[in-house]
LUMTOR-122467 format. One record per residue: residue number from 0; residue in one letter; chain; z, x, y of N, C-alpha, C in turn. Coordinates in pm, 1 decimal. Atoms other than C-alpha are relative to their C-alpha. Layout:
# residues N
SITE  NUM  A  A  Z  X  Y  Z  X  Y  Z  X  Y
...
This chain:
# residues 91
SITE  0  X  A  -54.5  134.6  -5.9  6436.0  12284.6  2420.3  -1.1  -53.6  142.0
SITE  1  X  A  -50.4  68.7  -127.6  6515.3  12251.7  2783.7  -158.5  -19.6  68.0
SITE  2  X  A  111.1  67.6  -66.1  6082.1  12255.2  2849.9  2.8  -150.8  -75.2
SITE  3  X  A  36.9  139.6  103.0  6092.9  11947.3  2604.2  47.1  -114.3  63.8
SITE  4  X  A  -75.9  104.7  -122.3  6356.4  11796.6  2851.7  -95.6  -45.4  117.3
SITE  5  X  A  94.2  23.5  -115.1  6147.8  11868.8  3202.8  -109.3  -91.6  -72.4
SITE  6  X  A  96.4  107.8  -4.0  5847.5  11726.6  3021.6  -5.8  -151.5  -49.2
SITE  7  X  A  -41.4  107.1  5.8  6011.1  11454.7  2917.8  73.7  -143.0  97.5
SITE  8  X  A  -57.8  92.2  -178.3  6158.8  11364.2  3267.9  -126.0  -15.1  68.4
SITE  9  X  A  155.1  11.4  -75.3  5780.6  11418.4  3403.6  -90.7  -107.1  -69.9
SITE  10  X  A  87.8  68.7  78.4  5654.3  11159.5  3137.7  69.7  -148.8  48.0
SITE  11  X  A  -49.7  171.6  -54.3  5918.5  10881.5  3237.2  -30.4  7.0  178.5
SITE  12  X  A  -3.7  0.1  -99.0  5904.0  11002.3  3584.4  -193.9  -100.2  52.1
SITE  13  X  A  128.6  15.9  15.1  5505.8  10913.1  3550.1  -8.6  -169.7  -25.2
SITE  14  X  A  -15.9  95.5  54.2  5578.3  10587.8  3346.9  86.4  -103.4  103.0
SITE  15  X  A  -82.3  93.8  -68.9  5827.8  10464.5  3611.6  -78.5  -51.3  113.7
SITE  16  X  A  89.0  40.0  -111.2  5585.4  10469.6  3889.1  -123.1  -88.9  -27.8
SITE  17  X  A  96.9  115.6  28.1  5288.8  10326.2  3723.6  51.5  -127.2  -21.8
SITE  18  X  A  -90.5  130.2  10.8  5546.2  10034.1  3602.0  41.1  -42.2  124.5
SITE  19  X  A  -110.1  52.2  -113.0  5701.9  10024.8  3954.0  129.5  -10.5  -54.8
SITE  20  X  A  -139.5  71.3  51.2  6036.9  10042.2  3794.4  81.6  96.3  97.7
SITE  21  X  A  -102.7  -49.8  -121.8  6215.0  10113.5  4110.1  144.1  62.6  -38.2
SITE  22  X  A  -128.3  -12.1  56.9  6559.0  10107.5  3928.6  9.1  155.2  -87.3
SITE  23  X  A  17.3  -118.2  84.2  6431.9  10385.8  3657.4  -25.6  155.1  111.2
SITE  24  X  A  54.0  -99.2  -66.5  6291.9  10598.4  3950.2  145.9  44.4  65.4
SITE  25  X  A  -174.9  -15.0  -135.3  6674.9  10587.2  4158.8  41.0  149.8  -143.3
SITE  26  X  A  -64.3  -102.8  80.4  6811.3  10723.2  3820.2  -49.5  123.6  -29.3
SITE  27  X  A  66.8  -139.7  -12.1  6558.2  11014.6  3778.9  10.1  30.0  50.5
SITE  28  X  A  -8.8  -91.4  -126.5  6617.9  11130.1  4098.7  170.8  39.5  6.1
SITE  29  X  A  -144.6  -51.8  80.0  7000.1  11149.7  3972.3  -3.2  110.8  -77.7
SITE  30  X  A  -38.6  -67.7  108.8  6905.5  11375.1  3696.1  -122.3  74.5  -25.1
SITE  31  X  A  97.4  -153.1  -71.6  6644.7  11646.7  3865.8  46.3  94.5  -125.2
SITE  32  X  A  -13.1  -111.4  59.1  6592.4  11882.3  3589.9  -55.8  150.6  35.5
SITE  33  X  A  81.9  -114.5  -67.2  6552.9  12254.7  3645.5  -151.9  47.5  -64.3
SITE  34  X  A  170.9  12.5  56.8  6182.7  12300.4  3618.0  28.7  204.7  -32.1
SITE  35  X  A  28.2  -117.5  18.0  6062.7  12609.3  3460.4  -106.6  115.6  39.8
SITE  36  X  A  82.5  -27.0  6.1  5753.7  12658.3  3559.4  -88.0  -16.3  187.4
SITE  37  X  A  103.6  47.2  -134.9  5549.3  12679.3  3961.8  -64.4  -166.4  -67.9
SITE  38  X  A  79.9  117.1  12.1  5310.7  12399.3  3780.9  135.0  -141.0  -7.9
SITE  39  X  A  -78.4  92.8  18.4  5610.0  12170.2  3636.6  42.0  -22.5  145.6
SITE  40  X  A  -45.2  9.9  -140.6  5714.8  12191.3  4021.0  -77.5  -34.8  76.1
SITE  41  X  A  138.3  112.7  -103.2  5395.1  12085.1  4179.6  -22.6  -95.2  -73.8
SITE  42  X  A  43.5  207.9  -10.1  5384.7  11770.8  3985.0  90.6  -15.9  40.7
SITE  43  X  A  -100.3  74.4  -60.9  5725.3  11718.0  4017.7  -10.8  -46.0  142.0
SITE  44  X  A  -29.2  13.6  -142.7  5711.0  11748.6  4408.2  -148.4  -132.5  -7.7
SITE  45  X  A  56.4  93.0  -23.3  5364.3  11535.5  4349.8  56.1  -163.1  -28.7
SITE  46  X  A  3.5  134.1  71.5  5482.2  11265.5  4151.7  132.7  -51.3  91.0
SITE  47  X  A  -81.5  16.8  -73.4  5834.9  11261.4  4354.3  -61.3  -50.8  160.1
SITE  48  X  A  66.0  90.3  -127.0  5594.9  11173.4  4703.5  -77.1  -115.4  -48.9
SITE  49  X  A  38.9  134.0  40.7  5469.7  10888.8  4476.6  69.8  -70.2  -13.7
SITE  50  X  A  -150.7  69.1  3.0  5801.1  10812.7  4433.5  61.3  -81.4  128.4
SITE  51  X  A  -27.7  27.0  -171.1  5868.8  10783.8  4805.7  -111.8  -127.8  44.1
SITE  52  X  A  81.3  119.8  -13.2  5576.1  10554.6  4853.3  -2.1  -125.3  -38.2
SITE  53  X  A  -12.6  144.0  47.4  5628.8  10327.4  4606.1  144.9  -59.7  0.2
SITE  54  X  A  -119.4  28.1  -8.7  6006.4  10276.3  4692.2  -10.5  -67.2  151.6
SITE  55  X  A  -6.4  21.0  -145.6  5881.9  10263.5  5119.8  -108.6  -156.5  -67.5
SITE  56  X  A  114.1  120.0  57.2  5627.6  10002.0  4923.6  133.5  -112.0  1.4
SITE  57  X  A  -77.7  115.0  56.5  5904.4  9772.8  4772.0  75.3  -64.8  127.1
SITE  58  X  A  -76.9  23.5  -97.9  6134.3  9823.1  5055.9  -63.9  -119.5  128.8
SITE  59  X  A  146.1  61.7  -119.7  5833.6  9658.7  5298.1  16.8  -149.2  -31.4
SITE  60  X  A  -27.7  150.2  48.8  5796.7  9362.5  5068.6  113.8  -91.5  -30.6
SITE  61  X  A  -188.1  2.3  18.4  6181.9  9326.7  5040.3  28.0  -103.2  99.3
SITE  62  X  A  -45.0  42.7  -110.6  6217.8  9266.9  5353.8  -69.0  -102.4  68.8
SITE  63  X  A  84.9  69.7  -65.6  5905.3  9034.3  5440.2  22.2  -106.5  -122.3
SITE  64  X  A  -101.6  92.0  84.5  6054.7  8835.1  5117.2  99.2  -73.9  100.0
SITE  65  X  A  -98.6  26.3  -80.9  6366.6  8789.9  5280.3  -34.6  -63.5  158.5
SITE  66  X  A  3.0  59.9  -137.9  6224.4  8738.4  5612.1  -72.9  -161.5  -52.0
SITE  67  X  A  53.4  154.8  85.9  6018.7  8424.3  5412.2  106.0  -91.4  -11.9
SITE  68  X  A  -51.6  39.9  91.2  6285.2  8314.3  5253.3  119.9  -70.1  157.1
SITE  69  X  A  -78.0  100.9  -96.1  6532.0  8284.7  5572.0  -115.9  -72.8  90.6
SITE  70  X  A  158.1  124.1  -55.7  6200.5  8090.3  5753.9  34.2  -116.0  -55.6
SITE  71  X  A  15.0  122.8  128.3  6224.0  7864.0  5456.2  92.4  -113.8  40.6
SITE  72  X  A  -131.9  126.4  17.7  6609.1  7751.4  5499.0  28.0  -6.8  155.6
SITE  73  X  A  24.6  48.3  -158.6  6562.9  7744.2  5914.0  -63.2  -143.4  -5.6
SITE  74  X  A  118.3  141.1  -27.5  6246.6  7487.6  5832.5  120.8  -78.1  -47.9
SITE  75  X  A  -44.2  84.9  132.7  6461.0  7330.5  5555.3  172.3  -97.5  114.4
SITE  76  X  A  -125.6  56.3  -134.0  6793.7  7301.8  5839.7  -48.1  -99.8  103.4
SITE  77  X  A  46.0  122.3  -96.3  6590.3  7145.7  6113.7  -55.8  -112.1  -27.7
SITE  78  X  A  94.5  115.0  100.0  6430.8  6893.5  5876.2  91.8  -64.6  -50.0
SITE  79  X  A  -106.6  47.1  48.9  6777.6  6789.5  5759.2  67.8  -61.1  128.4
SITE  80  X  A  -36.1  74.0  -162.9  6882.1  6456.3  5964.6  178.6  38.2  16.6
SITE  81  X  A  -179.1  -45.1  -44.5  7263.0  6494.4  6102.2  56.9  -69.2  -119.0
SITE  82  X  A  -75.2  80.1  100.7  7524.3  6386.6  5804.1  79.4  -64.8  63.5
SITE  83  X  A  -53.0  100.4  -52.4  7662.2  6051.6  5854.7  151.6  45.5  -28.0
SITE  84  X  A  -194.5  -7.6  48.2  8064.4  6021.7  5889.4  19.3  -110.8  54.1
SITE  85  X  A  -66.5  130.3  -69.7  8231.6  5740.2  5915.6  38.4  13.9  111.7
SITE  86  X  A  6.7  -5.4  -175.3  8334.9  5819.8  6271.7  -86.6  117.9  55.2
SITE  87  X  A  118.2  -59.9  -51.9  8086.4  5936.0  6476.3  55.7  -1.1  156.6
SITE  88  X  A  -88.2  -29.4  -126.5  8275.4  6016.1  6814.8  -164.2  65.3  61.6
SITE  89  X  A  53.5  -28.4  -115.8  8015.9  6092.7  7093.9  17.6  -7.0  145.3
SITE  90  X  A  -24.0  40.1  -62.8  8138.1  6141.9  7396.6  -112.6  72.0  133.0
C-alpha cells in the first residue's frame, strides 16, 4: 500500500510541475513520503530540483510583475494634474 502512496505523490509531484501549479508543489513538499526504493529517490530528488526551478521561475516573474505594475501607478501619479480645492493657499 504505502508503494501505491510514493507513486502516487511522484505522479502529482510530476503533474504539478508540468501544470506549474506552484500552490500544489508547496503542499507536496509538506507531505515527503518515505520512499522505498534508491530509484523512487532519484526521481524524487530529480523532480524536487524541477521543483526548485520552477518556483526560482515564478518567483523572477513575480517580482518583474510587480516591478511593472508599481511603474504603471508612478506613470499613472505624475500624469494626474494636482486636485482642485476650493482654497488653494500658496505661499
Amino acid at each position: 500500500m504505502h508503494g501505491k502512496r510514493v507513486a502516487m505523490w511522484l505522479s502529482k509531484l510530476k503533474a504539478a510541475i508540468i501544470l506549474e501549479e506552484v500552490d500544489t508543489l508547496s503542499s507536496l513538499l509538506d507531505e515527503i513520503p518515505k520512499f522505498e526504493s534508491l530509484e523512487q529517490m532519484e526521481e524524487a530528488a530529480f523532480l524536487l530540483a524541477q521543483s526548485i526551478t520552477l518556483i526560482e521561475h515564478h518567483k523572477i516573474k513575480t517580482a518583474q510583475t510587480l516591478q511593472q505594475l508599481k511603474n504603471t501607478i508612478d506613470f499613472l501619479k505624475s500624469t494626474q494634474s494636482e486636485p482642485s480645492s476650493s482654497i488653494n493657499l500658496k505661499f
